[in-house]
VMD Tcl script that builds the backbone (N, CA, C; Angstrom):
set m [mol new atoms 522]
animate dup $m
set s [atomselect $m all]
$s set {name element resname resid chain x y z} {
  {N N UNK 1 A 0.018 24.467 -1.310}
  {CA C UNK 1 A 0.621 23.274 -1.852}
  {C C UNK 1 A -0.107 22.059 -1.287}
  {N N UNK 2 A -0.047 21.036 -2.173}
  {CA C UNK 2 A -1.068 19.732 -1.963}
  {C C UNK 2 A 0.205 18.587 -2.056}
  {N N UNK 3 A 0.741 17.939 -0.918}
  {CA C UNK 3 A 1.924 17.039 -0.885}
  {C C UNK 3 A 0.836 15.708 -0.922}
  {N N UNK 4 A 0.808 15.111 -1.914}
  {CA C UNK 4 A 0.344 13.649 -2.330}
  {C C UNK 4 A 1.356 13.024 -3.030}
  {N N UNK 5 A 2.810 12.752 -2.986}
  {CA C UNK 5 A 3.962 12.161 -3.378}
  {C C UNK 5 A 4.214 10.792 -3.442}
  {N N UNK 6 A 3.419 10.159 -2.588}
  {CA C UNK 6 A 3.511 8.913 -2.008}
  {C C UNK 6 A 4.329 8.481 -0.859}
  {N N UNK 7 A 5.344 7.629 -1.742}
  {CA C UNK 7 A 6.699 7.181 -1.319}
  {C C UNK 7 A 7.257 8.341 -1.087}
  {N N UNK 8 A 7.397 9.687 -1.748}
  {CA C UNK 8 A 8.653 10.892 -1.877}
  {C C UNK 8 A 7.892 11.743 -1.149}
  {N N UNK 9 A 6.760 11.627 -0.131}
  {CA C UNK 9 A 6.438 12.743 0.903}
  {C C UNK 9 A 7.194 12.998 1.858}
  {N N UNK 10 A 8.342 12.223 2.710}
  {CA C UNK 10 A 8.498 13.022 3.379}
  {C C UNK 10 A 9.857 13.500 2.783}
  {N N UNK 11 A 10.309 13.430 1.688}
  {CA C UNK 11 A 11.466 14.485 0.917}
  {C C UNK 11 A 11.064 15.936 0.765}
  {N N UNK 12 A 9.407 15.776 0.033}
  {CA C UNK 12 A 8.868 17.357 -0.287}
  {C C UNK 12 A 8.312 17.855 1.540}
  {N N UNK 13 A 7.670 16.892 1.904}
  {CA C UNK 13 A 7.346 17.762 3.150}
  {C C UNK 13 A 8.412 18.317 4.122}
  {N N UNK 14 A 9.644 17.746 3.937}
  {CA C UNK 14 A 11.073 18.731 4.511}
  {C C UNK 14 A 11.017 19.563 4.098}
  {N N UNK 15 A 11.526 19.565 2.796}
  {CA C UNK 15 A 10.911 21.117 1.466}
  {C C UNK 15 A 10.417 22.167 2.378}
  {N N UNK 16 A 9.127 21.639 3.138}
  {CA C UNK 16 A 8.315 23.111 3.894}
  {C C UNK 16 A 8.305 23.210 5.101}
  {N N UNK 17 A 9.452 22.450 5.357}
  {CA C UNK 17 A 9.005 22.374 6.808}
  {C C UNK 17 A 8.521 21.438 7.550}
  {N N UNK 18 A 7.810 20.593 7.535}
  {CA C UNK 18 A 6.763 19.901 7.512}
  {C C UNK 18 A 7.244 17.906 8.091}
  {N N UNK 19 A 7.628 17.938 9.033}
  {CA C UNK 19 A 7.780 16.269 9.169}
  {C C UNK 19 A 6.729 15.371 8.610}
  {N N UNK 20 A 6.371 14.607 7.613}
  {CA C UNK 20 A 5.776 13.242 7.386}
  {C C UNK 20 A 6.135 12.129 7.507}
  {N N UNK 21 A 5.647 11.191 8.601}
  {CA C UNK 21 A 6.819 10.041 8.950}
  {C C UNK 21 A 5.981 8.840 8.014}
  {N N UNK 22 A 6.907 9.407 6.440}
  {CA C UNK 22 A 6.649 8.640 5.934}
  {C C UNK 22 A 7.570 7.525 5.123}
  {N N UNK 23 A 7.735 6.403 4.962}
  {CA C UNK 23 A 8.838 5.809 4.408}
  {C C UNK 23 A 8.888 4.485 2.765}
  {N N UNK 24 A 9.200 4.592 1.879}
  {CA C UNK 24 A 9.028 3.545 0.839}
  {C C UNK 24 A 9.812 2.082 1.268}
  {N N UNK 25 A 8.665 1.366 0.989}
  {CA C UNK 25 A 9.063 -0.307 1.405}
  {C C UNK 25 A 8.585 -0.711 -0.301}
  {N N UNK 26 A 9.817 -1.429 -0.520}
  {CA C UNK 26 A 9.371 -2.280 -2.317}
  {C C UNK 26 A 8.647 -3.331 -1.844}
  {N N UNK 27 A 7.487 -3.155 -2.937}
  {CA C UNK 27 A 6.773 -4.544 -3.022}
  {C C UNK 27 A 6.313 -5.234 -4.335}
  {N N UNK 28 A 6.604 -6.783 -4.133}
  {CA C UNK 28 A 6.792 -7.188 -5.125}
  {C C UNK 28 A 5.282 -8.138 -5.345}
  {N N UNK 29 A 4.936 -8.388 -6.717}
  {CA C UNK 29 A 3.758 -8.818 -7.133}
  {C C UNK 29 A 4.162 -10.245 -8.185}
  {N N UNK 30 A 4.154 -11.064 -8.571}
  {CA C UNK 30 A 3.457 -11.440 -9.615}
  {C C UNK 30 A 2.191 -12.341 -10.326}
  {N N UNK 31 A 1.864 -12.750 -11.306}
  {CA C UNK 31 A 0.843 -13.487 -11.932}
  {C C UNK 31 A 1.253 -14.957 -12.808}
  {N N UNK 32 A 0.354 -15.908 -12.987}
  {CA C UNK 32 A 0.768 -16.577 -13.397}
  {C C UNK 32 A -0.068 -16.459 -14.639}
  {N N UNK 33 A 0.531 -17.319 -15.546}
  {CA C UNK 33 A -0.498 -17.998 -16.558}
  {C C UNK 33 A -1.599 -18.619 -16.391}
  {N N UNK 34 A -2.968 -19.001 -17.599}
  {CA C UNK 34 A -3.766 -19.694 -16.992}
  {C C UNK 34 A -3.407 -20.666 -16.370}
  {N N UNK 35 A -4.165 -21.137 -15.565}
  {CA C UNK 35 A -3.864 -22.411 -15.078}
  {C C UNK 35 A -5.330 -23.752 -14.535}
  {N N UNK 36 A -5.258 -24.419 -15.414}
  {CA C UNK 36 A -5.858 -25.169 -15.536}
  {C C UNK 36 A -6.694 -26.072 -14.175}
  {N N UNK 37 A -5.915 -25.736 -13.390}
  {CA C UNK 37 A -6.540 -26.227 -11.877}
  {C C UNK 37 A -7.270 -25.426 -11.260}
  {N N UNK 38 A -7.358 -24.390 -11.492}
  {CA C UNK 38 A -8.130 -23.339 -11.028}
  {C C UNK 38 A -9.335 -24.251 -10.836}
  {N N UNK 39 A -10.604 -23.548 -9.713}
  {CA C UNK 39 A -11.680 -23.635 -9.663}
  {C C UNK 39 A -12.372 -23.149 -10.463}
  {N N UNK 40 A -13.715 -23.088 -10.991}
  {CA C UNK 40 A -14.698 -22.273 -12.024}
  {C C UNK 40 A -15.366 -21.026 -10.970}
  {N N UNK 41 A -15.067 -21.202 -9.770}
  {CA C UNK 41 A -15.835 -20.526 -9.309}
  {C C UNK 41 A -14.358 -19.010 -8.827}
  {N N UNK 42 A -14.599 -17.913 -8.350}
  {CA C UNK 42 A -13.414 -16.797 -8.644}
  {C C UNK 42 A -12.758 -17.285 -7.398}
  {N N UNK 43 A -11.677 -17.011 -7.304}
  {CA C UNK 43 A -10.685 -17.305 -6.234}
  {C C UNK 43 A -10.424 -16.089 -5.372}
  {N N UNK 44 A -10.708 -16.180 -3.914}
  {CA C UNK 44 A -11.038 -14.932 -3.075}
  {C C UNK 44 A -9.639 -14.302 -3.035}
  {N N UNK 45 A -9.586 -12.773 -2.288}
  {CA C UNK 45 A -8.067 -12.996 -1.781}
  {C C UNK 45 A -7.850 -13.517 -0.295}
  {N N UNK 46 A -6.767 -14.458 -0.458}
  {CA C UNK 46 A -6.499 -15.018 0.427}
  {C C UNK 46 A -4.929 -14.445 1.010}
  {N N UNK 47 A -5.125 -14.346 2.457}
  {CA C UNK 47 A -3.879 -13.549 3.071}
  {C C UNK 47 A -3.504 -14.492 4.476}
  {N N UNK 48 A -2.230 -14.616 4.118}
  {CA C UNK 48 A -1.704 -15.387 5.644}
  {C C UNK 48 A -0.704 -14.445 6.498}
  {N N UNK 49 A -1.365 -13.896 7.639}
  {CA C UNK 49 A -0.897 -12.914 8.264}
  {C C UNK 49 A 0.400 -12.739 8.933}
  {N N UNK 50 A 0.488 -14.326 9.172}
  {CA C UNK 50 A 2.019 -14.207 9.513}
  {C C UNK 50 A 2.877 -13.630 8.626}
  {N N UNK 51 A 3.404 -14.485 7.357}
  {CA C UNK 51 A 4.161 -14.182 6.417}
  {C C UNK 51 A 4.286 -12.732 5.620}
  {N N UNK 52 A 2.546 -12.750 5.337}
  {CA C UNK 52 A 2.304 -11.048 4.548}
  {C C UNK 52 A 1.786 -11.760 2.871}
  {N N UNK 53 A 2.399 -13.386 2.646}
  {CA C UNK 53 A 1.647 -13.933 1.567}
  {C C UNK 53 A 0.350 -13.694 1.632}
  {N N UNK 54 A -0.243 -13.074 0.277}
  {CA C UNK 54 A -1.303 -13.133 -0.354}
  {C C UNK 54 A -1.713 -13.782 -2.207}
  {N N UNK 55 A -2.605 -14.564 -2.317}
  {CA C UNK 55 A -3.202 -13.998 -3.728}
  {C C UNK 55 A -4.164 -13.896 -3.736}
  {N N UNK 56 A -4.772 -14.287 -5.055}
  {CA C UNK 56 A -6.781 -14.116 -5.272}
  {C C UNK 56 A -6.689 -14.280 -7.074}
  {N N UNK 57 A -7.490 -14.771 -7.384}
  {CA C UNK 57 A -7.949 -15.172 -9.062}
  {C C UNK 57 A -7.309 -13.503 -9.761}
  {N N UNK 58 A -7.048 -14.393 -10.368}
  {CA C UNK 58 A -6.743 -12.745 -11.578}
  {C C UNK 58 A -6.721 -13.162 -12.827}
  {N N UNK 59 A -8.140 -13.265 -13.670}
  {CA C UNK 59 A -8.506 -14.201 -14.803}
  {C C UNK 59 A -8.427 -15.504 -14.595}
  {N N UNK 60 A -7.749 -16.124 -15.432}
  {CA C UNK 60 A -7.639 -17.566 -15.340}
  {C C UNK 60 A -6.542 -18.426 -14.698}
  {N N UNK 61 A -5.470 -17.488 -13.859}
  {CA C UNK 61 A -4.335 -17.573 -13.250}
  {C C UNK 61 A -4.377 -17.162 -11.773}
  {N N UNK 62 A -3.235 -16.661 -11.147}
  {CA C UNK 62 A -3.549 -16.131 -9.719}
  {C C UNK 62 A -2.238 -14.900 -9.556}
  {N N UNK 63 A -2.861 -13.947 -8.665}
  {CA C UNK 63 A -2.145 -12.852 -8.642}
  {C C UNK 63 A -1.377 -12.840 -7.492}
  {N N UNK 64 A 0.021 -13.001 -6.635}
  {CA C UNK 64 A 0.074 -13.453 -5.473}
  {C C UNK 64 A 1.235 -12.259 -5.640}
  {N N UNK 65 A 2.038 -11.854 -3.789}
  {CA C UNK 65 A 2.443 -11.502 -3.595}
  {C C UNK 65 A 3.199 -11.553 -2.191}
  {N N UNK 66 A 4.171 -11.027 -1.922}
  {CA C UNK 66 A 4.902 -10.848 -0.075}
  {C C UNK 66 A 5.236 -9.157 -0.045}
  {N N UNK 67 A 5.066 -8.957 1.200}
  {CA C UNK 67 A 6.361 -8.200 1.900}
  {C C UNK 67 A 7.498 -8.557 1.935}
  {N N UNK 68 A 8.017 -8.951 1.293}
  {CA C UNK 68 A 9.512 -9.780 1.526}
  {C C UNK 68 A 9.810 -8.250 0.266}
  {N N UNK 69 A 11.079 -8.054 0.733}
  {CA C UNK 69 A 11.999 -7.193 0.219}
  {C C UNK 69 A 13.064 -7.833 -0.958}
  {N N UNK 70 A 13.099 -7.868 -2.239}
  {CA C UNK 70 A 14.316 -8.023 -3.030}
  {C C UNK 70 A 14.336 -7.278 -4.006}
  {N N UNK 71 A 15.917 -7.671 -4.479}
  {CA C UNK 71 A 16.215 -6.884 -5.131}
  {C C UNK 71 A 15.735 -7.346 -7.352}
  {N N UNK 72 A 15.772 -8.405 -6.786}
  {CA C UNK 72 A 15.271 -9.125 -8.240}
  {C C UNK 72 A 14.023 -10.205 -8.377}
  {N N UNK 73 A 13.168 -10.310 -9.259}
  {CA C UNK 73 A 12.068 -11.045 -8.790}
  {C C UNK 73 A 12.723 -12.375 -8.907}
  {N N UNK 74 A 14.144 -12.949 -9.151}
  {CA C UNK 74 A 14.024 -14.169 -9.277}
  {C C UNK 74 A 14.819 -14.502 -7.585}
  {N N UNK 75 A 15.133 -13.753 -7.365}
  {CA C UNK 75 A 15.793 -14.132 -5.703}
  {C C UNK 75 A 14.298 -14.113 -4.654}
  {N N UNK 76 A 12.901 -12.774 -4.832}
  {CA C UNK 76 A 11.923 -12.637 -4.458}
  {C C UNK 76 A 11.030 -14.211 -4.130}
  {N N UNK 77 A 11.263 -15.219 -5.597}
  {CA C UNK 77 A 10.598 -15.975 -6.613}
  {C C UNK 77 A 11.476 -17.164 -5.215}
  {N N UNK 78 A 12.713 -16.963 -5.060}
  {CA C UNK 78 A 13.203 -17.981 -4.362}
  {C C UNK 78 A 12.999 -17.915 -3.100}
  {N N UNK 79 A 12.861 -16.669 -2.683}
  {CA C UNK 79 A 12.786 -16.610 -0.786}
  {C C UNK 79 A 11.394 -16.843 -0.711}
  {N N UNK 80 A 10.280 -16.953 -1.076}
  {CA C UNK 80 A 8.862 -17.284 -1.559}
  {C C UNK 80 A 8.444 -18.521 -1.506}
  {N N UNK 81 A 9.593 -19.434 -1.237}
  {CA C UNK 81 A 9.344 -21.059 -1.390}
  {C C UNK 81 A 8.473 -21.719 -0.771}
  {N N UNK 82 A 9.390 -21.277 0.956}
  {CA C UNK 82 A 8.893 -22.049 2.264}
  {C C UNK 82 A 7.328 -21.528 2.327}
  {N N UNK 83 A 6.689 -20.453 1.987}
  {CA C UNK 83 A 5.414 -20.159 2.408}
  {C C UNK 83 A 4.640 -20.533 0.935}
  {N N UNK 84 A 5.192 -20.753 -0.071}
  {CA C UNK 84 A 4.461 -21.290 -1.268}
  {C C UNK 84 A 4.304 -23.262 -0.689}
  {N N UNK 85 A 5.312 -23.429 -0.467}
  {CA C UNK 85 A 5.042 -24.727 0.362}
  {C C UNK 85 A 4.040 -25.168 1.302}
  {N N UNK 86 A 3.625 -24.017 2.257}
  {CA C UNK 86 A 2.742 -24.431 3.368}
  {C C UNK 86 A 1.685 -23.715 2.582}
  {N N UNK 87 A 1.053 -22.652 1.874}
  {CA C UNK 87 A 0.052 -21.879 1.670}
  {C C UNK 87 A -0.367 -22.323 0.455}
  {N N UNK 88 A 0.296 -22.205 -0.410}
  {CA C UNK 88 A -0.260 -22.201 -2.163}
  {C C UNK 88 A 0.678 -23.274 -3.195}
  {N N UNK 89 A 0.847 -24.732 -2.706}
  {CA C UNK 89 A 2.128 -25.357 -3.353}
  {C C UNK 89 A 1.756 -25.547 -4.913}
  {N N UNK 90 A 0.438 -24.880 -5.511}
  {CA C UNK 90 A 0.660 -25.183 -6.675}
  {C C UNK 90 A 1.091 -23.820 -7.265}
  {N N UNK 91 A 1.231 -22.906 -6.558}
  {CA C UNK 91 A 2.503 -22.018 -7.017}
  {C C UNK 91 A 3.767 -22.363 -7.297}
  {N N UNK 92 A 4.034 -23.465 -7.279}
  {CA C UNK 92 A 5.250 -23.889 -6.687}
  {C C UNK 92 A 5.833 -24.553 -8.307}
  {N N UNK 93 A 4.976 -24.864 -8.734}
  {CA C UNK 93 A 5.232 -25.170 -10.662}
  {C C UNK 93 A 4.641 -24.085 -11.699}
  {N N UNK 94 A 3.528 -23.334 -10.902}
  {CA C UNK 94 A 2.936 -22.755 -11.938}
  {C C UNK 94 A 3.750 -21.921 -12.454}
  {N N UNK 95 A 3.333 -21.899 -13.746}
  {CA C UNK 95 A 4.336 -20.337 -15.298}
  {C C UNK 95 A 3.408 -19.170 -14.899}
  {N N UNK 96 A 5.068 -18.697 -14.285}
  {CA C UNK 96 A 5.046 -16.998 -14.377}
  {C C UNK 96 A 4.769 -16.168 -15.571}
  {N N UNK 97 A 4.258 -15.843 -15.349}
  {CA C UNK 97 A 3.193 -14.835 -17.023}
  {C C UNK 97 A 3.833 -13.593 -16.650}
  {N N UNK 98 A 4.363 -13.305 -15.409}
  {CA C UNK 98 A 5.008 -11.418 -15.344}
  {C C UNK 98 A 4.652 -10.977 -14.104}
  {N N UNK 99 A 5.173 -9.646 -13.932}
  {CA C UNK 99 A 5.185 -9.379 -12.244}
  {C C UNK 99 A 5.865 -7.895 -12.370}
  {N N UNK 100 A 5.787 -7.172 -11.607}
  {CA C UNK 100 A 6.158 -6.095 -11.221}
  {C C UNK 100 A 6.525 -5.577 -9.775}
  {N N UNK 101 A 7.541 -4.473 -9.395}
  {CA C UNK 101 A 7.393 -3.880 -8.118}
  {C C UNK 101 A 6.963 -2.332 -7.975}
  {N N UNK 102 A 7.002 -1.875 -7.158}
  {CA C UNK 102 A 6.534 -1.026 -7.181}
  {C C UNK 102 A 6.644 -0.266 -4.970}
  {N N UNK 103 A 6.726 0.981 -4.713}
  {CA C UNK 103 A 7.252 1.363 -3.536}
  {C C UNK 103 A 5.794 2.040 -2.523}
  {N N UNK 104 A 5.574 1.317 -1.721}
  {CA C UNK 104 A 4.374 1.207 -1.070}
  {C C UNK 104 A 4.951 2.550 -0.013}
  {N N UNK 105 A 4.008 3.629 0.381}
  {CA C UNK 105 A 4.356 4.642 1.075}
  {C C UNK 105 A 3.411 4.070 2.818}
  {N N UNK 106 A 4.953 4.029 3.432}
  {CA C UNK 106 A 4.456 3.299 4.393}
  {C C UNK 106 A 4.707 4.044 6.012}
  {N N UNK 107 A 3.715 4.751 6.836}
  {CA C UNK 107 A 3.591 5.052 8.091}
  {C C UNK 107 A 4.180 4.185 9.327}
  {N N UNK 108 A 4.313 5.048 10.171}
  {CA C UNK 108 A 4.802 4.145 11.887}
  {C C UNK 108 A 3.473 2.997 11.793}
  {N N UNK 109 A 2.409 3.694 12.203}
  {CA C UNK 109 A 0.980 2.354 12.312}
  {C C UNK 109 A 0.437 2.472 11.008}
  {N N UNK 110 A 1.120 2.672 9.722}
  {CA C UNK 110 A 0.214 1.854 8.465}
  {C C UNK 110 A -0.970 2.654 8.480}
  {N N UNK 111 A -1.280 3.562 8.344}
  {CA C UNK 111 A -2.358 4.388 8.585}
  {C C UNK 111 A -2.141 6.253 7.943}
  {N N UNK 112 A -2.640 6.165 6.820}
  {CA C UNK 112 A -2.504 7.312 5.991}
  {C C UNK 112 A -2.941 8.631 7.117}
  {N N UNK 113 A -1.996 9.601 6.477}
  {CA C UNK 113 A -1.872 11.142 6.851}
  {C C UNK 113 A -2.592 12.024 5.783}
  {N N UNK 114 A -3.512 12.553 6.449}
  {CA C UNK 114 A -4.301 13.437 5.716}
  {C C UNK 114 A -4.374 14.826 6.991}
  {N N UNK 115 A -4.332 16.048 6.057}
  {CA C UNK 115 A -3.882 17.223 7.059}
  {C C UNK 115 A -4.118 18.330 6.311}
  {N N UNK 116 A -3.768 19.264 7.375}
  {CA C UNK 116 A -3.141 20.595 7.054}
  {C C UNK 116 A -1.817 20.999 8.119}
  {N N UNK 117 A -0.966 21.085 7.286}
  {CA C UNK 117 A -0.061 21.798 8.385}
  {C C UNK 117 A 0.288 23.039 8.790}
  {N N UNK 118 A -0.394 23.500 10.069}
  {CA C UNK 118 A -0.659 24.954 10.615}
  {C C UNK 118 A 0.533 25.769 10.432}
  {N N UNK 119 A 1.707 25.286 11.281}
  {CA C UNK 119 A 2.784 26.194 11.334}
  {C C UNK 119 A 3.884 26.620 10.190}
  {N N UNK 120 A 3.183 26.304 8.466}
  {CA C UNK 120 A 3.894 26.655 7.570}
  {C C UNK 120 A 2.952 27.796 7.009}
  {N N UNK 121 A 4.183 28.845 6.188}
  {CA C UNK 121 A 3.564 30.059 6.072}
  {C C UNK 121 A 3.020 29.482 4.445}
  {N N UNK 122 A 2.073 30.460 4.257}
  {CA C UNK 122 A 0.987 29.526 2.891}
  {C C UNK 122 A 0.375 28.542 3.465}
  {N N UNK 123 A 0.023 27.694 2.612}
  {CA C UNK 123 A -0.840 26.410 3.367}
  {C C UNK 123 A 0.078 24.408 2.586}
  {N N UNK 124 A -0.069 24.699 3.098}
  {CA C UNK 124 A 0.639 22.925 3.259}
  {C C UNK 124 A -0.131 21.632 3.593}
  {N N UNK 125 A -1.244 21.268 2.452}
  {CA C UNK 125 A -2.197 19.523 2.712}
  {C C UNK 125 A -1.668 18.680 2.341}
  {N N UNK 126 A -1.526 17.681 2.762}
  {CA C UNK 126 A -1.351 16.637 2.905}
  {C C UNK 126 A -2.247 15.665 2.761}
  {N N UNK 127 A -1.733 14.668 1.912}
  {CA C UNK 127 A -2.554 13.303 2.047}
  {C C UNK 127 A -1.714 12.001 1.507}
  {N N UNK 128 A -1.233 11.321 2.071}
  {CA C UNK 128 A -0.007 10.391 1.986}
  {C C UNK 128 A -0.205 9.686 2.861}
  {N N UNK 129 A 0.827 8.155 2.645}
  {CA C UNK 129 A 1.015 7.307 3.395}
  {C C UNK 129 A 0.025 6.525 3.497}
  {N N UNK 130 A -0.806 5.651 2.325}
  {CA C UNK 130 A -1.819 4.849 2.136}
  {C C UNK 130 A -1.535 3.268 2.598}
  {N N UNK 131 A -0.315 3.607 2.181}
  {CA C UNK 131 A 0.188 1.918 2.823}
  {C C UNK 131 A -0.539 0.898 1.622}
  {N N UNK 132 A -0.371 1.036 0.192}
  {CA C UNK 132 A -1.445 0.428 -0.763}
  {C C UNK 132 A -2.926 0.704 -0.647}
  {N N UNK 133 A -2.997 1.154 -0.131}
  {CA C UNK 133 A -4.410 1.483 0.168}
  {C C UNK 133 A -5.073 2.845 -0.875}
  {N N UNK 134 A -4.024 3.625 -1.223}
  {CA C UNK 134 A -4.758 5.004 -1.676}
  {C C UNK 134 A -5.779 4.732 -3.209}
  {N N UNK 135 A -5.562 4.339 -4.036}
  {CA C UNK 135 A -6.296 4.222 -4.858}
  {C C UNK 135 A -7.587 3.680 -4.581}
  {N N UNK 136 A -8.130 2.854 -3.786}
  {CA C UNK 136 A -9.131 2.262 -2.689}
  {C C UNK 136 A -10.159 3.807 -2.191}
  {N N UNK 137 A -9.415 4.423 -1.615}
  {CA C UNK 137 A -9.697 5.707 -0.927}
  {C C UNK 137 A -9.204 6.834 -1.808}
  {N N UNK 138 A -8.938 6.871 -2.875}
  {CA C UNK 138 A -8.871 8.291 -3.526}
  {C C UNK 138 A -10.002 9.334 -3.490}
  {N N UNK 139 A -11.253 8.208 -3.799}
  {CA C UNK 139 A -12.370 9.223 -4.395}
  {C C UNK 139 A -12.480 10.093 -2.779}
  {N N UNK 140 A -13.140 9.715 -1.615}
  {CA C UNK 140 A -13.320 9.871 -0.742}
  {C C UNK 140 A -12.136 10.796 -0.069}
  {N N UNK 141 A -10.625 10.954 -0.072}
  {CA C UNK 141 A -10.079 11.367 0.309}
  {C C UNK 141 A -9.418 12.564 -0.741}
  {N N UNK 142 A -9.858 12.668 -1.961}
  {CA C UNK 142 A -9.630 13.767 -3.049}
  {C C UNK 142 A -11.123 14.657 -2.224}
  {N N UNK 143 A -12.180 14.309 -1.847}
  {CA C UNK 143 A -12.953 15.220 -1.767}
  {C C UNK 143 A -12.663 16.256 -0.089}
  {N N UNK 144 A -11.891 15.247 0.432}
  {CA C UNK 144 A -11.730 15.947 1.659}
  {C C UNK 144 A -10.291 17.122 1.336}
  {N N UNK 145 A -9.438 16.677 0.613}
  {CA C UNK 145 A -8.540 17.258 0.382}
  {C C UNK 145 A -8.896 18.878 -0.446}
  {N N UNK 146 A -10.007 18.430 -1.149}
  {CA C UNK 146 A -10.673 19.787 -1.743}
  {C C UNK 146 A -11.749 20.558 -0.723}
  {N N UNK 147 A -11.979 20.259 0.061}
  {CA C UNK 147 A -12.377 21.251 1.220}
  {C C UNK 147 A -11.549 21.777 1.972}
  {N N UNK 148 A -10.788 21.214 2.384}
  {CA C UNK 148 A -9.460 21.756 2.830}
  {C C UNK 148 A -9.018 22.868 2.441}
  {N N UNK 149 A -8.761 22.913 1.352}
  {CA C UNK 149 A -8.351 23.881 0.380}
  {C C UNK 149 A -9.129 24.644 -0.365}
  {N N UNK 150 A -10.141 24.617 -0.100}
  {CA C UNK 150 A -11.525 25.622 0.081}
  {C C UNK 150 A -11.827 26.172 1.185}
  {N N UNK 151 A -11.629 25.899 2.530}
  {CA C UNK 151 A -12.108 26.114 3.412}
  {C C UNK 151 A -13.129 25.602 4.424}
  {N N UNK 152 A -13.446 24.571 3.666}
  {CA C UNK 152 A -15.248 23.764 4.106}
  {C C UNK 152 A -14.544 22.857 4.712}
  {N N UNK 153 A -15.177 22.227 6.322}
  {CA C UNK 153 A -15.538 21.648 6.903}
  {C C UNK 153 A -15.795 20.235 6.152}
  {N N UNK 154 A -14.640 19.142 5.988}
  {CA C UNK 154 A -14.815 17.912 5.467}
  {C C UNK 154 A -16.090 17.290 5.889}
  {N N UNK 155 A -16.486 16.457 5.150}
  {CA C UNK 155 A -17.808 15.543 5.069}
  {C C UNK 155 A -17.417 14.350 6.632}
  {N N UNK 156 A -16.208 14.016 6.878}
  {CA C UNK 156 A -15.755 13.174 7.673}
  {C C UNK 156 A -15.036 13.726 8.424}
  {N N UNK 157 A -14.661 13.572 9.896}
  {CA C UNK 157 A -13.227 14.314 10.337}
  {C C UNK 157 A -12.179 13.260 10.797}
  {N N UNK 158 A -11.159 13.791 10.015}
  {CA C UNK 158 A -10.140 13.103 9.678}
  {C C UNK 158 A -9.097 13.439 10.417}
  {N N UNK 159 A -8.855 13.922 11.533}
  {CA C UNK 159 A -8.225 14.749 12.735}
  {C C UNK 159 A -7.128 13.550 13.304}
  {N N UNK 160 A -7.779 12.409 13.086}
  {CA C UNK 160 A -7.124 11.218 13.818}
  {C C UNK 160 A -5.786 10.880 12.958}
  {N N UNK 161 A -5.650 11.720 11.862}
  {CA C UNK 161 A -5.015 10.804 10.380}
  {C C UNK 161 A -3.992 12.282 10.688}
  {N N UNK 162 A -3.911 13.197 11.395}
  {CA C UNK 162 A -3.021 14.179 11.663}
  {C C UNK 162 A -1.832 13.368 11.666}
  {N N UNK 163 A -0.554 14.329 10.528}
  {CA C UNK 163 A 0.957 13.872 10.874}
  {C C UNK 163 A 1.634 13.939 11.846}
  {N N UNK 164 A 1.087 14.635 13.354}
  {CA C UNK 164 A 1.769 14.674 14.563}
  {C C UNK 164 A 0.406 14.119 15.388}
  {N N UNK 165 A 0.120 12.936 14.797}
  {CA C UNK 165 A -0.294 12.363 16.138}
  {C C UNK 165 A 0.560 10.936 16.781}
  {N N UNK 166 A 0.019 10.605 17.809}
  {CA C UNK 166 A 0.708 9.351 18.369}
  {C C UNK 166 A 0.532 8.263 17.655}
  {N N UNK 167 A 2.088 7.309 17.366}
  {CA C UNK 167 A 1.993 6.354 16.378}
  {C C UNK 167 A 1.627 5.349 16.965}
  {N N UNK 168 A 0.622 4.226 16.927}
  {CA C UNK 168 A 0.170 3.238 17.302}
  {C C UNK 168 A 0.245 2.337 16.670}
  {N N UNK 169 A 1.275 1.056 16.465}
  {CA C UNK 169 A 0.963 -0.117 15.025}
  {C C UNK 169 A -0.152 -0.613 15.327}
  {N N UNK 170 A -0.730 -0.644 13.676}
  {CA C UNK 170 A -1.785 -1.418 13.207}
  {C C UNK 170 A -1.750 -3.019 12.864}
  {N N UNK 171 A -2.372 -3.695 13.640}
  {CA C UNK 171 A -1.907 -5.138 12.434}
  {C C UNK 171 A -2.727 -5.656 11.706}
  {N N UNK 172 A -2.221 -5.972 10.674}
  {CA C UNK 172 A -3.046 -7.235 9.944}
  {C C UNK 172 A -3.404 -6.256 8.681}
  {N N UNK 173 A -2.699 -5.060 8.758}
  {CA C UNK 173 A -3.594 -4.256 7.920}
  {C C UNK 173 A -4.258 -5.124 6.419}
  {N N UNK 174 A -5.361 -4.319 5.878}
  {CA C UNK 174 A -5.415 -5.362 4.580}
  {C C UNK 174 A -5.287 -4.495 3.194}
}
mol reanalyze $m
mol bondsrecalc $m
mol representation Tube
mol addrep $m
């Protein structure tokens, strides 16, 4: 069995046995319309580490986001103020064009689990807990996951990304 669930790994990895200390945090996104103030030149992403605010150009508008937890994007849209104030105040009028959430699979130190777990009978890989990150690292971490499960000696060793190792927070992750 190949546990890549995301958010719902550590439900299936109980399933076998198997602790993944892994947990879903909602995160919320949205975009605006064009917007006419934009620069001509692309807009980087920009991240303020305190808060967890980010955006960056996304066409002719801007794609921004928090860690802030809600339950609706218009309460999200309101707790968003004070750091749209100090960081990005022309967020602060621009038309919302749409937005989405979506459940980020999130580790003790933010730092994906990639494995095998020895003490289940059959075999049990793992690769979870990207922290947004997995699509970034799919290609690279689909190929390790298929040696695994072949038998071959990964291209990288990934020993450090074990689900029973010591949790250390990461900061600033990006």
């Amino acid at each position: 069995m190949v546990c890549a669930a995301g958010a719902w790994s550590r439900e299936l990895g109980a399933l076998a046995g198997v602790e993944l200390p892994v947990r879903a945090e909602r995160r919320r996104i949205a975009y605006t319309a064009p917007l006419a103030r934009l620069p001509d030149r692309p807009v980087p992403m920009t991240i303020d580490f305190a808060s967890g605010f980010y955006f960056h150009g996304e066409g002719r508008g801007l794609l921004f986001g928090t860690n802030d937890v809600c339950e609706t994007q218009d309460e999200w849209l309101e707790r968003a103020v004070p750091v749209l104030h100090r960081r990005a105040p022309m967020l602060l009028d621009a038309p919302i064009a749409g937005g989405w959430w979506g459940d980020y699979e999130m580790t003790p130190d933010h730092n994906a689990l990639i494995g095998e777990a020895e003490a289940v009978p059959g075999r049990f890989l793992y690769a979870t807990g990207f922290s947004g990150h997995g699509f970034l690292q799919a290609p690279g971490v689909g190929e390790i996951v298929r040696d695994f499960y072949l038998g071959r000696e990964p291209f990288v060793d990934v020993s450090a990304l074990a689900a029973g190792r010591p949790q250390r927070r990461e900061r600033n992750v990006v």
